[in-house]
mmJSON file of the N, C-alpha and C atoms, coordinates in Angstrom:
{"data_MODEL":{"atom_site":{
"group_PDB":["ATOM","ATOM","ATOM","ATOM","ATOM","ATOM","ATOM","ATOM","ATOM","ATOM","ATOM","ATOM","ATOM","ATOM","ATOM","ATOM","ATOM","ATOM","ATOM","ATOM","ATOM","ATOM","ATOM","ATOM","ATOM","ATOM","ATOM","ATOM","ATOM","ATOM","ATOM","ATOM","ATOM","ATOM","ATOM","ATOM","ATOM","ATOM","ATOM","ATOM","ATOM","ATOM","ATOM","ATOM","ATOM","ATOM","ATOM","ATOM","ATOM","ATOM","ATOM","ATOM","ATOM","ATOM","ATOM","ATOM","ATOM","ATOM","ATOM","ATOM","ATOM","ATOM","ATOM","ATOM","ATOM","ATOM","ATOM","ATOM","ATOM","ATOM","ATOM","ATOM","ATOM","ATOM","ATOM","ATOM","ATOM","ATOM","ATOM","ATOM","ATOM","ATOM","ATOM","ATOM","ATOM","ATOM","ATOM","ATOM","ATOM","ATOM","ATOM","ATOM","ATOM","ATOM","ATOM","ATOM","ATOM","ATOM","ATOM","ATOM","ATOM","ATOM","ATOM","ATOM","ATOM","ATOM","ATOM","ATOM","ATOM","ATOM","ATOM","ATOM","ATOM","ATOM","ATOM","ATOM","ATOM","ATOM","ATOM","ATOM","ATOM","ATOM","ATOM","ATOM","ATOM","ATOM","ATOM","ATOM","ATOM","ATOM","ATOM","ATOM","ATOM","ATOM","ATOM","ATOM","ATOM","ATOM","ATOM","ATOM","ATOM","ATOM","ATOM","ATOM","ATOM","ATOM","ATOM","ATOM","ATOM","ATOM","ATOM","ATOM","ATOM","ATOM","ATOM","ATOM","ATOM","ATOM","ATOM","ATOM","ATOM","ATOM","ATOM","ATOM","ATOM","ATOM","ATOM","ATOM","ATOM","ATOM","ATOM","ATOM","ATOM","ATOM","ATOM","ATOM","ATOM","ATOM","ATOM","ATOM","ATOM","ATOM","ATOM","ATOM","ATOM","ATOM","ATOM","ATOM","ATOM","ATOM","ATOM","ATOM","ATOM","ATOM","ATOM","ATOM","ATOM","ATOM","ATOM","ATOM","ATOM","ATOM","ATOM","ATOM","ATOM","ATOM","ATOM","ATOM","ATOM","ATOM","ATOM","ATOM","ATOM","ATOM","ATOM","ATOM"],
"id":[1,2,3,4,5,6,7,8,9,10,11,12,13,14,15,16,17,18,19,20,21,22,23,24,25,26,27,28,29,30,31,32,33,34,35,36,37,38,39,40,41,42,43,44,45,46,47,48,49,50,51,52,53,54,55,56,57,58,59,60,61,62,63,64,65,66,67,68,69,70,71,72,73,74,75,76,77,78,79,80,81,82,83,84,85,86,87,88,89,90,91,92,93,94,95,96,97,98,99,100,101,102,103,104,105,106,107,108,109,110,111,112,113,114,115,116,117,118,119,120,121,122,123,124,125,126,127,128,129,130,131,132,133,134,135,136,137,138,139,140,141,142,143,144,145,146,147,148,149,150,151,152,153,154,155,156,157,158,159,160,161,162,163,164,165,166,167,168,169,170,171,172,173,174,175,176,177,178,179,180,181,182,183,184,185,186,187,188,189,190,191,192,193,194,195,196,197,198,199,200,201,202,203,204,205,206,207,208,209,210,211,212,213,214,215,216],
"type_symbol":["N","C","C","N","C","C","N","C","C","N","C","C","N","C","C","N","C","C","N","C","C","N","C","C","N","C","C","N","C","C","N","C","C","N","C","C","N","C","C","N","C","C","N","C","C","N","C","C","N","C","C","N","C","C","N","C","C","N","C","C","N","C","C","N","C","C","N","C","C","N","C","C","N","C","C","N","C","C","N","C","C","N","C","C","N","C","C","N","C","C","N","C","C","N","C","C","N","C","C","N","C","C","N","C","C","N","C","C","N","C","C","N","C","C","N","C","C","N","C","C","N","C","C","N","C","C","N","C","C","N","C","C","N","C","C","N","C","C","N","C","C","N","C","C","N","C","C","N","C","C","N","C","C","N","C","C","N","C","C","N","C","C","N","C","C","N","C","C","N","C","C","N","C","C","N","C","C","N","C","C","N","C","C","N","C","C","N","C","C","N","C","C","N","C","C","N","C","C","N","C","C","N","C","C","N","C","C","N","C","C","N","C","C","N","C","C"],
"label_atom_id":["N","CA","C","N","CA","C","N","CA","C","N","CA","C","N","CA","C","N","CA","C","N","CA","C","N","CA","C","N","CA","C","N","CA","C","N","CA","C","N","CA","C","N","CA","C","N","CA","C","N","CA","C","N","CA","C","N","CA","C","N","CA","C","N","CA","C","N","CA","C","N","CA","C","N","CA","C","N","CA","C","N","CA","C","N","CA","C","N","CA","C","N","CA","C","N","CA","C","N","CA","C","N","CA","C","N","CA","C","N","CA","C","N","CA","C","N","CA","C","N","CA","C","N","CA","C","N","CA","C","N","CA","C","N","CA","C","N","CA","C","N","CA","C","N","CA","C","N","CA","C","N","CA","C","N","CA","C","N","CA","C","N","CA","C","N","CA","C","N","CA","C","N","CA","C","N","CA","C","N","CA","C","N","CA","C","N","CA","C","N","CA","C","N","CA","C","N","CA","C","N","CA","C","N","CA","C","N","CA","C","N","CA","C","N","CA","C","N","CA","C","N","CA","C","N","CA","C","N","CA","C","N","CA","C","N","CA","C","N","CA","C","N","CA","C","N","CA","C","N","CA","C"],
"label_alt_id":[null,null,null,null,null,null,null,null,null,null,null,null,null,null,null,null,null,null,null,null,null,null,null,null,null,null,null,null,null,null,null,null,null,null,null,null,null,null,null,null,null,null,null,null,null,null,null,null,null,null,null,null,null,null,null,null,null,null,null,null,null,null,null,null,null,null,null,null,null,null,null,null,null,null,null,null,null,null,null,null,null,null,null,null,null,null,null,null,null,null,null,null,null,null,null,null,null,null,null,null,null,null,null,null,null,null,null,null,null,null,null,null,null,null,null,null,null,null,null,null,null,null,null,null,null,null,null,null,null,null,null,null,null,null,null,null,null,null,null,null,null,null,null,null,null,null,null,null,null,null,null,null,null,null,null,null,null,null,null,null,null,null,null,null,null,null,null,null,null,null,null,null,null,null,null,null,null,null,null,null,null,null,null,null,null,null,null,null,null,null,null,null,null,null,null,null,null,null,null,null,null,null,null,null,null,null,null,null,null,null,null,null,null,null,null,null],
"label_comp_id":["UNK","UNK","UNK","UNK","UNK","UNK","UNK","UNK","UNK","UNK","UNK","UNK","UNK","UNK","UNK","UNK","UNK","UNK","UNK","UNK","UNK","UNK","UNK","UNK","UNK","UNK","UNK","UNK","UNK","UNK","UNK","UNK","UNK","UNK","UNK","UNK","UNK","UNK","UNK","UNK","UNK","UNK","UNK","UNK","UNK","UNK","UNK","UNK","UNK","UNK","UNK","UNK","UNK","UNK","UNK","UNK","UNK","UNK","UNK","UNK","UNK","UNK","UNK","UNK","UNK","UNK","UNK","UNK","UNK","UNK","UNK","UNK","UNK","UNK","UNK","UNK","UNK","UNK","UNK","UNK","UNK","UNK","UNK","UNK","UNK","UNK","UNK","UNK","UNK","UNK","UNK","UNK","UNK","UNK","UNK","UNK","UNK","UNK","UNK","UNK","UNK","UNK","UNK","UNK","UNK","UNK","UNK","UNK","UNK","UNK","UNK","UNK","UNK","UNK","UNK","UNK","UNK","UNK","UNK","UNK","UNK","UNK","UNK","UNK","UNK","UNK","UNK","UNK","UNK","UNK","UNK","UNK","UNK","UNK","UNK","UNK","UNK","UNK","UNK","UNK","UNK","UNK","UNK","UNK","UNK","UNK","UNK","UNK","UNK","UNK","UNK","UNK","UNK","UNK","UNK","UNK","UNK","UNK","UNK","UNK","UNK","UNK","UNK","UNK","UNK","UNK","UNK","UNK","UNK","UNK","UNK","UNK","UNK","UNK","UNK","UNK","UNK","UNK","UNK","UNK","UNK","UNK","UNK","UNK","UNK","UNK","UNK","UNK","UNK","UNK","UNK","UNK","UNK","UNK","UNK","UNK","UNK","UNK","UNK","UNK","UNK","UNK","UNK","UNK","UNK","UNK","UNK","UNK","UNK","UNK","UNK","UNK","UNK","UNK","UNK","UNK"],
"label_asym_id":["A","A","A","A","A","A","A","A","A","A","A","A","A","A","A","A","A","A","A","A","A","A","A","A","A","A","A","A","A","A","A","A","A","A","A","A","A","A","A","A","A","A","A","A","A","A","A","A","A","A","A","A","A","A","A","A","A","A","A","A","A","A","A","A","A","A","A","A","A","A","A","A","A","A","A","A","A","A","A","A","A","A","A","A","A","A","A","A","A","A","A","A","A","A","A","A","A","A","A","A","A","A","A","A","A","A","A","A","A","A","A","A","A","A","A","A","A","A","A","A","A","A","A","A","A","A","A","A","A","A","A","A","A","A","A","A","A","A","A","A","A","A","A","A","A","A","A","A","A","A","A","A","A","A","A","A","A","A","A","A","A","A","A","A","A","A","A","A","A","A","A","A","A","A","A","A","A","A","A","A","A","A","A","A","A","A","A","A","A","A","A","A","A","A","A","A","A","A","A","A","A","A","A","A","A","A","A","A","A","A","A","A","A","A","A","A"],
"label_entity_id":["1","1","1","1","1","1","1","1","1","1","1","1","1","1","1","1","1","1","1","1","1","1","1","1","1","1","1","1","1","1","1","1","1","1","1","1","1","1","1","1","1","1","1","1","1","1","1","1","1","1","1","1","1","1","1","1","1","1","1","1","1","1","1","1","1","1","1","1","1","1","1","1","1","1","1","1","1","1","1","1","1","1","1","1","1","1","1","1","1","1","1","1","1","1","1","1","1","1","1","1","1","1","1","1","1","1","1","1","1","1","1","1","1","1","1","1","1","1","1","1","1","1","1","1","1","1","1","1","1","1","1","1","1","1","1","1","1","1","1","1","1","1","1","1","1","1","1","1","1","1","1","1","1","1","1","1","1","1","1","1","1","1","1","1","1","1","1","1","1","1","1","1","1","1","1","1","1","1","1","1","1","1","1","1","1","1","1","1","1","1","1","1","1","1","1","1","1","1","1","1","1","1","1","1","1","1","1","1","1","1","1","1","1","1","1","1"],
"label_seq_id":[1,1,1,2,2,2,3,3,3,4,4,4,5,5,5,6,6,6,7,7,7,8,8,8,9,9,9,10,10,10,11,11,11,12,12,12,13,13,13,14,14,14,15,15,15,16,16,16,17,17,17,18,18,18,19,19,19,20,20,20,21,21,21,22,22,22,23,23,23,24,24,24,25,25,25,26,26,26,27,27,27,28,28,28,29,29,29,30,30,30,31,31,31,32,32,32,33,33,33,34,34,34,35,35,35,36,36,36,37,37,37,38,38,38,39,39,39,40,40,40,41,41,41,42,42,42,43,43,43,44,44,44,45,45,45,46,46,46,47,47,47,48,48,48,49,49,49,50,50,50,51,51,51,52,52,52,53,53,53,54,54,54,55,55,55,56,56,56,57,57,57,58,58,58,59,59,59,60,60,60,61,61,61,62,62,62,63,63,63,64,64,64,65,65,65,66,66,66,67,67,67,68,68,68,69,69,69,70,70,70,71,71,71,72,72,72],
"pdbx_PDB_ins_code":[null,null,null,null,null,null,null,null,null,null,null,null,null,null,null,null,null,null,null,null,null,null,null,null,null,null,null,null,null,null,null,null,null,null,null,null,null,null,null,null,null,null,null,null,null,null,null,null,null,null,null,null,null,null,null,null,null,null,null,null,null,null,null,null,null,null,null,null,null,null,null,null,null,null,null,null,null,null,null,null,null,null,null,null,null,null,null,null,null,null,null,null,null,null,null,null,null,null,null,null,null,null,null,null,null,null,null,null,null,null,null,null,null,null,null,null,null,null,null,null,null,null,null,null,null,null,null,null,null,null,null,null,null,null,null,null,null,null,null,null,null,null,null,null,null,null,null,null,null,null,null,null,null,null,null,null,null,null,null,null,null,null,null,null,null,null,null,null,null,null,null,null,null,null,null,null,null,null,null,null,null,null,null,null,null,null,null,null,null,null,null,null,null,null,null,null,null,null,null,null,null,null,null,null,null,null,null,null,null,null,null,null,null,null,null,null],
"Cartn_x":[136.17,135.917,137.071,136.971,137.935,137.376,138.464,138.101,138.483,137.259,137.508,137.795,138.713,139.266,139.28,138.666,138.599,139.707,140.772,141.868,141.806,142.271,142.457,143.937,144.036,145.38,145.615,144.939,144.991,146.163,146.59,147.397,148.911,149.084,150.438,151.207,152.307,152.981,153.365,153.628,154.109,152.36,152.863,151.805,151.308,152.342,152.094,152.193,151.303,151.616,151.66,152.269,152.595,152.143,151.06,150.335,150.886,151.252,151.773,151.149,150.81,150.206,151.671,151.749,152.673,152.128,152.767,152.067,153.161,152.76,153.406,153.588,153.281,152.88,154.533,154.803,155.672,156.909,156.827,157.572,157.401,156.833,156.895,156.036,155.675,155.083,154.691,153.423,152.974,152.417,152.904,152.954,151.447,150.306,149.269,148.643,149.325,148.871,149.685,149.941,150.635,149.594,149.437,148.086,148.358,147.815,147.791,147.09,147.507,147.098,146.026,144.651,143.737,143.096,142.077,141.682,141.723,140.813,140.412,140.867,141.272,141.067,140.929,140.265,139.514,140.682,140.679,141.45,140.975,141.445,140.361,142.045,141.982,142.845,142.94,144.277,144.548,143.401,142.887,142.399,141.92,141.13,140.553,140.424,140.228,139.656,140.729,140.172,141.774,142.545,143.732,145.477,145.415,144.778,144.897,145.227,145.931,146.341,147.467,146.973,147.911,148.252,149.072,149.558,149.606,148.998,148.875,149.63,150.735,151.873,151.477,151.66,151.532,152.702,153.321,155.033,154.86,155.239,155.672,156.301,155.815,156.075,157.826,157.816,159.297,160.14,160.078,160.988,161.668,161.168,161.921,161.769,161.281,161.708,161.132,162.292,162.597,160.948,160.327,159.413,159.664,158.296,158.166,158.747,159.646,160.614,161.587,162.287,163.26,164.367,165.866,166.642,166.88,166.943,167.218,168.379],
"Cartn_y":[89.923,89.71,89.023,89.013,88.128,87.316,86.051,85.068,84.945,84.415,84.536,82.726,82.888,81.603,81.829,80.577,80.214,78.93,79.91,79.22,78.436,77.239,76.66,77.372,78.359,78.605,78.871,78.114,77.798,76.532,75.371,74.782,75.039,76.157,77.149,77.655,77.395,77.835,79.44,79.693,81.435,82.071,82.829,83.578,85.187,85.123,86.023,85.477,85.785,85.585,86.547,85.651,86.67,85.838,86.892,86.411,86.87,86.097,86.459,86.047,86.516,86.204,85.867,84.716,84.841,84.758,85.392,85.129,84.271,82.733,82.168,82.526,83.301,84.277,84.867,85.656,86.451,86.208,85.422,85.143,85.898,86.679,87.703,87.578,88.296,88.449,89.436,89.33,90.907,90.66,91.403,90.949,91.101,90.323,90.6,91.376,90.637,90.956,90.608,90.925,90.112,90.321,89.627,89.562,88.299,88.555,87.531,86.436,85.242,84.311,83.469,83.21,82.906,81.672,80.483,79.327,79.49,80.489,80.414,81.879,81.974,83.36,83.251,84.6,84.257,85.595,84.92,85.561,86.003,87.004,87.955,87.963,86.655,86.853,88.31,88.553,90.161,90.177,89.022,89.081,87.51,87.66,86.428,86.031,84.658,84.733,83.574,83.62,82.559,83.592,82.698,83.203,84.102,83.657,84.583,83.768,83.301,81.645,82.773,81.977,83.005,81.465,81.739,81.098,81.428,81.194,81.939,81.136,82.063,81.724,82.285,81.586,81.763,81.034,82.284,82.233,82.547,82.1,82.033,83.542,85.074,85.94,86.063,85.485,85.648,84.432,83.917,83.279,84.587,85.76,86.616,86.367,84.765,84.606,85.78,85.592,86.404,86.144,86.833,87.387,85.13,84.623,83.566,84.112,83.232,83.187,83.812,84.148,85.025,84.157,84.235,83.203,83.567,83.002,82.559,83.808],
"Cartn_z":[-20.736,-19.323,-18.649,-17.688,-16.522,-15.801,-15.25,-14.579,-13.186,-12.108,-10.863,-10.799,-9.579,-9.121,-7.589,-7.326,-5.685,-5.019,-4.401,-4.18,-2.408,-1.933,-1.17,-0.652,-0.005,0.156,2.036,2.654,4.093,4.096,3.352,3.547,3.012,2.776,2.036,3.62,2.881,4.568,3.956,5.47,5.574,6.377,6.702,7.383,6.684,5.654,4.143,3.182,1.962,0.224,-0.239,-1.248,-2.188,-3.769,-4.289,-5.492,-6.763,-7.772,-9.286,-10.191,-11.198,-12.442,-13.309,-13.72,-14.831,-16.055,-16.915,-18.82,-19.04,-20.153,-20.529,-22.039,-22.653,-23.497,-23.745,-22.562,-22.679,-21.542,-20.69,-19.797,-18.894,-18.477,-17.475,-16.529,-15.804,-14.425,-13.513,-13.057,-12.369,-11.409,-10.247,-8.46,-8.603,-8.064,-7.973,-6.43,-5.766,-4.136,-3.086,-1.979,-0.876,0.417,1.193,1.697,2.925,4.04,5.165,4.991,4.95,4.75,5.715,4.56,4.709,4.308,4.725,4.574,2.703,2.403,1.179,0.659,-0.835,-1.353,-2.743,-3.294,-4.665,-5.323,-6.647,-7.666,-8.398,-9.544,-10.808,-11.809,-12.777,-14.005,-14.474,-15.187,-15.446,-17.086,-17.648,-18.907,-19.15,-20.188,-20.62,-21.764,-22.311,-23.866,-24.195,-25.605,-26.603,-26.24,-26.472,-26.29,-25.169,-23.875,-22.305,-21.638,-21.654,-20.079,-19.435,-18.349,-17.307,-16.462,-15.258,-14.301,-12.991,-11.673,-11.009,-10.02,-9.28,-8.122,-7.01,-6.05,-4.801,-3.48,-3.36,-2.544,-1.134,-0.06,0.975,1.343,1.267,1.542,2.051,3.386,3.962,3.261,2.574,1.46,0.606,0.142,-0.463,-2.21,-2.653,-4.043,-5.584,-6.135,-7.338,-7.699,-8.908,-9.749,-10.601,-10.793,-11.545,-12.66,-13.602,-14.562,-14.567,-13.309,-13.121,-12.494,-12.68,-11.882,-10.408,-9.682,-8.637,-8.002],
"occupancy":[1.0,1.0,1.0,1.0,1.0,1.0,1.0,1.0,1.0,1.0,1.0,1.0,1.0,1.0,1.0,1.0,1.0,1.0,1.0,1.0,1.0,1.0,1.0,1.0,1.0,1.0,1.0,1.0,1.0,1.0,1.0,1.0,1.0,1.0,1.0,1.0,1.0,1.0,1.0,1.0,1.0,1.0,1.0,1.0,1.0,1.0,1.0,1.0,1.0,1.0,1.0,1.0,1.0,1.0,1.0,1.0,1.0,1.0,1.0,1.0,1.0,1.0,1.0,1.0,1.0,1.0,1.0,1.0,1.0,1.0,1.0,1.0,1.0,1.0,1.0,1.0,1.0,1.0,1.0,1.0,1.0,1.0,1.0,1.0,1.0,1.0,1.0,1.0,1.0,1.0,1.0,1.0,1.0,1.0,1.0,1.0,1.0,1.0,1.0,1.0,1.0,1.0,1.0,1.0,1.0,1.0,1.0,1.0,1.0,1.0,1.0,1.0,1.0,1.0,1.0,1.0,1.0,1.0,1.0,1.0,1.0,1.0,1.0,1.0,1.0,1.0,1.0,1.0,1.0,1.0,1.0,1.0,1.0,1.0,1.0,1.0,1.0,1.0,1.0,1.0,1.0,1.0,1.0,1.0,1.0,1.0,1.0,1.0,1.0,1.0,1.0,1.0,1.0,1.0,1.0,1.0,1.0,1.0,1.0,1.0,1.0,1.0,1.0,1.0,1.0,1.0,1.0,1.0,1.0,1.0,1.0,1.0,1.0,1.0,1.0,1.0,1.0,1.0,1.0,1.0,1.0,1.0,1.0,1.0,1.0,1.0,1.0,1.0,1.0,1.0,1.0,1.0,1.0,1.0,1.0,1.0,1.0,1.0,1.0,1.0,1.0,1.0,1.0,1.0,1.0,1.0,1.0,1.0,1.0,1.0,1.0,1.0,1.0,1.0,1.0,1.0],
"B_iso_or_equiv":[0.0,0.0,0.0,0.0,0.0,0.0,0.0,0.0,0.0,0.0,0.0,0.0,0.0,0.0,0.0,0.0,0.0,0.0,0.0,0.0,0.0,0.0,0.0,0.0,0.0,0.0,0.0,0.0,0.0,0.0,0.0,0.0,0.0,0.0,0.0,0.0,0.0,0.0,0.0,0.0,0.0,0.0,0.0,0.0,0.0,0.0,0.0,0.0,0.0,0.0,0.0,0.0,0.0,0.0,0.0,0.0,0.0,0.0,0.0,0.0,0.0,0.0,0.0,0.0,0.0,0.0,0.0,0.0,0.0,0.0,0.0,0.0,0.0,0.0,0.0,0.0,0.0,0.0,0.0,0.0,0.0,0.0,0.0,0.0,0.0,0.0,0.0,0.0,0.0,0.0,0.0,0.0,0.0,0.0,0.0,0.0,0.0,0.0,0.0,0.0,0.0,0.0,0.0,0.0,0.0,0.0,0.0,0.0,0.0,0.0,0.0,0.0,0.0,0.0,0.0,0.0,0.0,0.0,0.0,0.0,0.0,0.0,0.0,0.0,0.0,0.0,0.0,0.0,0.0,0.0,0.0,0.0,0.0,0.0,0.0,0.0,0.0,0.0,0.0,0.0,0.0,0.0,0.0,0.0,0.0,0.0,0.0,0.0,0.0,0.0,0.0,0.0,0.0,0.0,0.0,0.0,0.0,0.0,0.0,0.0,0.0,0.0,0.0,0.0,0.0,0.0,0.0,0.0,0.0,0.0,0.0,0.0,0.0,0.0,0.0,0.0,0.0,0.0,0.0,0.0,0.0,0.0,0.0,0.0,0.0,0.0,0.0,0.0,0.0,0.0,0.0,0.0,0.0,0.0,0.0,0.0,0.0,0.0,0.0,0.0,0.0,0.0,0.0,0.0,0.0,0.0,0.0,0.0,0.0,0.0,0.0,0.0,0.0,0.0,0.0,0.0],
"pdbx_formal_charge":[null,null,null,null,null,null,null,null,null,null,null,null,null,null,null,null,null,null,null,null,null,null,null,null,null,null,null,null,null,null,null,null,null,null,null,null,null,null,null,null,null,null,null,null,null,null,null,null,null,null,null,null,null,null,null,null,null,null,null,null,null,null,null,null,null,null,null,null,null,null,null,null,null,null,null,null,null,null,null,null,null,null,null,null,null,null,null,null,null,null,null,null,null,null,null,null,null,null,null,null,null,null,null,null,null,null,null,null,null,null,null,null,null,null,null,null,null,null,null,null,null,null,null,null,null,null,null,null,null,null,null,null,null,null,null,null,null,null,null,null,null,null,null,null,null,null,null,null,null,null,null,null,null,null,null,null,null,null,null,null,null,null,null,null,null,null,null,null,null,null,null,null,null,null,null,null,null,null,null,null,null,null,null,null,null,null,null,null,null,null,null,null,null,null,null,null,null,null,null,null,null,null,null,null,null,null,null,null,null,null,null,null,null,null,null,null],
"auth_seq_id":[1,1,1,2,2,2,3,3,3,4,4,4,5,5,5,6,6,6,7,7,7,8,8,8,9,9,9,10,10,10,11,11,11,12,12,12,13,13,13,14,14,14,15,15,15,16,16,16,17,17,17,18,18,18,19,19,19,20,20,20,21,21,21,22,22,22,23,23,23,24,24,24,25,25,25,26,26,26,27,27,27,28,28,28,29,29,29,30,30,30,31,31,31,32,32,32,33,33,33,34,34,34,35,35,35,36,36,36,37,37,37,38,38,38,39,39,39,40,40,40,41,41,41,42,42,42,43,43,43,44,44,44,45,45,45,46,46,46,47,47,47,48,48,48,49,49,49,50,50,50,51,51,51,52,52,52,53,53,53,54,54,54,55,55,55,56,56,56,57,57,57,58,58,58,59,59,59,60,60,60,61,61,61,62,62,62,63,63,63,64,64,64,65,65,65,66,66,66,67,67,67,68,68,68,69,69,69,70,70,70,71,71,71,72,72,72],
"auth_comp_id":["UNK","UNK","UNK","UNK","UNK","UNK","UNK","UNK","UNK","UNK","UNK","UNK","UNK","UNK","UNK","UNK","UNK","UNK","UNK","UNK","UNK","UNK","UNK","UNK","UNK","UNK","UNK","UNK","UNK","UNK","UNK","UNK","UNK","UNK","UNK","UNK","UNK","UNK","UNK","UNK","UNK","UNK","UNK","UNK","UNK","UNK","UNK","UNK","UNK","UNK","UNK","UNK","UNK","UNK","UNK","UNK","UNK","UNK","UNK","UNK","UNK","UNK","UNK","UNK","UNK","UNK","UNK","UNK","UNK","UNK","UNK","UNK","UNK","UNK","UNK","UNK","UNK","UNK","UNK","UNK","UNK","UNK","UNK","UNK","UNK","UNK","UNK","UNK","UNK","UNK","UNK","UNK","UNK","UNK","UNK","UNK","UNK","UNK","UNK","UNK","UNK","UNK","UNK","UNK","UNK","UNK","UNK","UNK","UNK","UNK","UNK","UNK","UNK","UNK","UNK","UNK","UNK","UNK","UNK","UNK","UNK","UNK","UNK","UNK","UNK","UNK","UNK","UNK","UNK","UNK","UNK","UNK","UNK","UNK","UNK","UNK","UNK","UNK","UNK","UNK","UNK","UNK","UNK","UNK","UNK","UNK","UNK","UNK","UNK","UNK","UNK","UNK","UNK","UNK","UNK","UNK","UNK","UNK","UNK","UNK","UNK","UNK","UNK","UNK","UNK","UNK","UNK","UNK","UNK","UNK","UNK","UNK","UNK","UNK","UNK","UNK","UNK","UNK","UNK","UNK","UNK","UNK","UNK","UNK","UNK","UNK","UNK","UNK","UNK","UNK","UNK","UNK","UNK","UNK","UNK","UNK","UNK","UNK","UNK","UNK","UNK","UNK","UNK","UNK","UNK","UNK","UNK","UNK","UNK","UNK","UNK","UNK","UNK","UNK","UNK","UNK"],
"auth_asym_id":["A","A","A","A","A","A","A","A","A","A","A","A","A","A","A","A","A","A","A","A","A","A","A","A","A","A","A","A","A","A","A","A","A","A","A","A","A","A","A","A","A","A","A","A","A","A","A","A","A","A","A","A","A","A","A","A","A","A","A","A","A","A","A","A","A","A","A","A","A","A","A","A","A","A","A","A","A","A","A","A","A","A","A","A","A","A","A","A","A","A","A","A","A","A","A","A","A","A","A","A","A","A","A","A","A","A","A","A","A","A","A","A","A","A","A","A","A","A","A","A","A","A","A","A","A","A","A","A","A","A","A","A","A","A","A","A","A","A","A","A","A","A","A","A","A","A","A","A","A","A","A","A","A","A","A","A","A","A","A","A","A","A","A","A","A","A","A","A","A","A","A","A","A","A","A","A","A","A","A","A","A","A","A","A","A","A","A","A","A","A","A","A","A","A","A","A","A","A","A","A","A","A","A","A","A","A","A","A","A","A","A","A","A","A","A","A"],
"auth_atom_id":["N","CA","C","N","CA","C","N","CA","C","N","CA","C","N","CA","C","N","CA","C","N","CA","C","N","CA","C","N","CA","C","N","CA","C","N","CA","C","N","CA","C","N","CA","C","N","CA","C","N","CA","C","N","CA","C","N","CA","C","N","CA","C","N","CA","C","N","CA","C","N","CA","C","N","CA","C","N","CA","C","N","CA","C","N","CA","C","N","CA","C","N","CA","C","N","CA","C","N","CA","C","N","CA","C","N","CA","C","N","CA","C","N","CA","C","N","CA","C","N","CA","C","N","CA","C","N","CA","C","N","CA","C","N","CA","C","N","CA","C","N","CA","C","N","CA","C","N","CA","C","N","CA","C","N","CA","C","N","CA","C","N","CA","C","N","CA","C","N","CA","C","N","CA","C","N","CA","C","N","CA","C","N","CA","C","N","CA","C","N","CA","C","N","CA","C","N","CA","C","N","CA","C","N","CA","C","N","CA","C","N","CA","C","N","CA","C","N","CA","C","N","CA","C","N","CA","C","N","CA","C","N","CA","C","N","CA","C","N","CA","C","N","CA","C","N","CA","C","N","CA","C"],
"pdbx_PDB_model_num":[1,1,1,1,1,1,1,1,1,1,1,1,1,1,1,1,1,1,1,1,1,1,1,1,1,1,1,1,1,1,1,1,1,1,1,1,1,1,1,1,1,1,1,1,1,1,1,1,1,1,1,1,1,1,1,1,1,1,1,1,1,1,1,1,1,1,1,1,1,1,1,1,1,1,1,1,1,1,1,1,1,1,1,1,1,1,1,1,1,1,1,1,1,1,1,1,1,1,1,1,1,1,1,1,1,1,1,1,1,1,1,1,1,1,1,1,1,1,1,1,1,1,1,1,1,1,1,1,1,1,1,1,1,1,1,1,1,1,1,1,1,1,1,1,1,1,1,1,1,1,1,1,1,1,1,1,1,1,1,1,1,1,1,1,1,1,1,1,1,1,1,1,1,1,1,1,1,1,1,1,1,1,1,1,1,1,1,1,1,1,1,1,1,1,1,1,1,1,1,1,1,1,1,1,1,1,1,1,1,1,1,1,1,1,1,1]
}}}
């Protein structure tokens, strides 16, 4: 199964996000959503269980930044 998360993301600046799952697993990262920014928004992990931790990023759309674990 997967896990839902209820995010506070009304005090995030930008007037777009941009949502990432990172695996600390593997270093990598998968764009989840980009989406107009709202008081609240709920998330659905890509997976669950032992050895499923994920990380979930949330970027300032017109910032532009690289993919989490990626340089600059």
């Amino acid at each position: 199964g997967k896990t839902n998360v209820t995010i506070n993301t009304g005090k995030l600046s930008g007037a777009k996000l941009v949502a990432w799952w990172y695996d600390p697993r593997t270093g990598g990262a998968k764009q989840a959503d980009t989406f107009a920014k709202t008081d609240t928004r709920e998330f659905t992990t890509p997976s669950s269980g032992a050895d499923n931790d994920w990380v979930l990023v949330l970027d300032d759309a017109a910032r532009n930044y690289p993919a989490p674990g990626r340089p600059k």
